[in-house]
N, C-alpha and C positions, 0 to 999 in steps of 0.2 A: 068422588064424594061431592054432595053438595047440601049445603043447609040452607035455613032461611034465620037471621040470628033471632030472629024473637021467639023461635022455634027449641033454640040451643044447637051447639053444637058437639054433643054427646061425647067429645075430646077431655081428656084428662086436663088439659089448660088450653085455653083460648086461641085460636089459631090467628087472629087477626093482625097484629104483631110482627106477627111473624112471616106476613106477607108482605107487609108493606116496610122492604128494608133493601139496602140498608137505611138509614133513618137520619141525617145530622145531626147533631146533639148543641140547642143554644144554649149556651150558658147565660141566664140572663140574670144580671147584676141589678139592682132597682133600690131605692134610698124612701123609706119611711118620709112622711112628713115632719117628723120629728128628728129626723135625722139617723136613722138606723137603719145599716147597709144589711140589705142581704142578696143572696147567691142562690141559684134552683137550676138545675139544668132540663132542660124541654124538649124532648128529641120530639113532637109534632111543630117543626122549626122550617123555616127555608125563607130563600129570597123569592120573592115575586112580582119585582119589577125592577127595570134600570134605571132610567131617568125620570123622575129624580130615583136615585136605590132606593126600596123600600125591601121589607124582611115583615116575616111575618110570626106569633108561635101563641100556640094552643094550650089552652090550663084547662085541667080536668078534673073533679073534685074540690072537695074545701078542704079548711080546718075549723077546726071548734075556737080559735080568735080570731078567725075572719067572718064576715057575713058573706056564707055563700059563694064564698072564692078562697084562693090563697094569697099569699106574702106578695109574691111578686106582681101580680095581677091590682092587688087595692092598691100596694106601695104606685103603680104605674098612672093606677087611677086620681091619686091624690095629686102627684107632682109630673106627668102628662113624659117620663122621660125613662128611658131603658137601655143596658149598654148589653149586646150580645158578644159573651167571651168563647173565643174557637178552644176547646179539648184536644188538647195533645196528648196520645197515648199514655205518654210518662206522669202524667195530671191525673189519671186515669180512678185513684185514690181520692184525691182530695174532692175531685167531681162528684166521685158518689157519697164520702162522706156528708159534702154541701145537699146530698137529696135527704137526708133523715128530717122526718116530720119533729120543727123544734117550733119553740114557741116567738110567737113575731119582733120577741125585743133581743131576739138571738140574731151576734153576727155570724153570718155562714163563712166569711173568711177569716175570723179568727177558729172558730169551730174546724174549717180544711186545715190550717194551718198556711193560709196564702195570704201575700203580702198584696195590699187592695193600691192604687196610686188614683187619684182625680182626673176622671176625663177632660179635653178640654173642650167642646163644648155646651155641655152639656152638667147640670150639676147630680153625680152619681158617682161609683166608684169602679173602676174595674179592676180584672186582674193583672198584678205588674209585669208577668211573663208569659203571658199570656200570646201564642202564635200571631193572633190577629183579634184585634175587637170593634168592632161597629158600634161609633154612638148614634141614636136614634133616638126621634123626636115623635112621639104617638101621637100618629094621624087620627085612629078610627077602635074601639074594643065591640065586636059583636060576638053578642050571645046567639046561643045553638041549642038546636033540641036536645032536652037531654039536661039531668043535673049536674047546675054549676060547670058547664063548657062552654068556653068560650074565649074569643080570637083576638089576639091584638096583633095592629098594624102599625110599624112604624116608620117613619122617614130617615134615612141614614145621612146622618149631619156631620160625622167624622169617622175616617178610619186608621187604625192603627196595625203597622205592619212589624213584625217583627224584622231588623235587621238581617237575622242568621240565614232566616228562609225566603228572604230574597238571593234568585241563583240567576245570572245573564239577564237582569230584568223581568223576570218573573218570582211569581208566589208559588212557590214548591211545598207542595203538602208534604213532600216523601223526607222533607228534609224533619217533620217532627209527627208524622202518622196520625192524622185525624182518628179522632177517634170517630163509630158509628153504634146507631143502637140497634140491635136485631130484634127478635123475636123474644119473650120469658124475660131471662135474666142472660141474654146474650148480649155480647159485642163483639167489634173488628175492626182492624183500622188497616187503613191504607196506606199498604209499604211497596206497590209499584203502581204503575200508570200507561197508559197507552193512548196515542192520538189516532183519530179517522178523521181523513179530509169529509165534509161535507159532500154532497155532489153539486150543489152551488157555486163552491169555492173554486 
């Protein structure tokens, strides 16, 4: 098969999705100017770069109390700061609860039922139990073809590691199962691992 998408793709639901996975899922926490927390999770998410770490994630559409974006995206724009919370399988609820289109003076962690704690450098909130979360300092927000998409980049200023899932000096996903986003209304998380030497190495 092959399409061209401005063509369609005569599929019962959209295949694009569904190619490009699994997918990370950032939880990205972001604090109103006014001071109201909210929570949205972004699986168009990654790192992409190390030094200094920087992360990246993707907002696609608005709402009707935003101009042309969403929560997370103006809250980012006003006060320049975003904290990426890691989805542990077991979270797996309270994650997609925090996705339901609410209105922007709604907290998404009271709404999950998750208890929020203060990053420390950064002024924002994240998740308290959360496996691992990257504060981050917005570098750069570019817009993209297309309505209301568009990219924020951030600088990662602190990271927080879960005691548990440190295992001999490493960060062990398998110890709390990332979760990932597939294709539709799909997901998977990662319950084993496998290493290849490089051929450099």
């Amino acid at each position: 098969m092959f399409y061209r998408p401005e063509d369609g793709h005569g599929l019962p639901h959209n295949p694009f999705n569904a190619v490009i996975t699994p997918r990370p899922i950032g939880w990205i926490s972001s604090r109103s100017a006014d001071g109201i927390n909210n929570l949205a999770p972004y699986s168009f998410f990654n790192g992409v770069a190390y030094t200094p770490p920087q992360v990246m994630f993707a907002s696609t559409g608005s709402k009707e109390d935003q101009e042309n974006t969403k929560d997370s995206m103006a809250n980012i724009e006003e006060t320049g700061v975003f904290c990426v919370n890691v989805v542990a399988y077991a979270m797996r609820d309270a994650m997609n609860a925090s996705s339901q289109t609410l209105g922007k003076e709604v907290d998404e962690f009271d709404h999950a039922g998750l208890k929020s704690v203060e990053c420390e450098t950064i002024n924002c909130a994240r998740i308290a139990d959360a496996p691992a979360a990257l504060e981050c300092k917005l570098t750069k927000i570019v817009d993209l073809p297309g309505a209301a998409n568009r990219v924020a980049f951030g600088e990662v200023t602190g990271v927080h590691l879960r005691d548990d899932c440190l295992k001999d000096g490493m960060f062990d996903v398998t110890t709390f199962e990332p979760l990932a986003r597939l294709g539709y209304r799909d997901y998977s998380r990662v319950t084993e691992v496998f290493s290849l030497a490089r051929p450099d190495d």
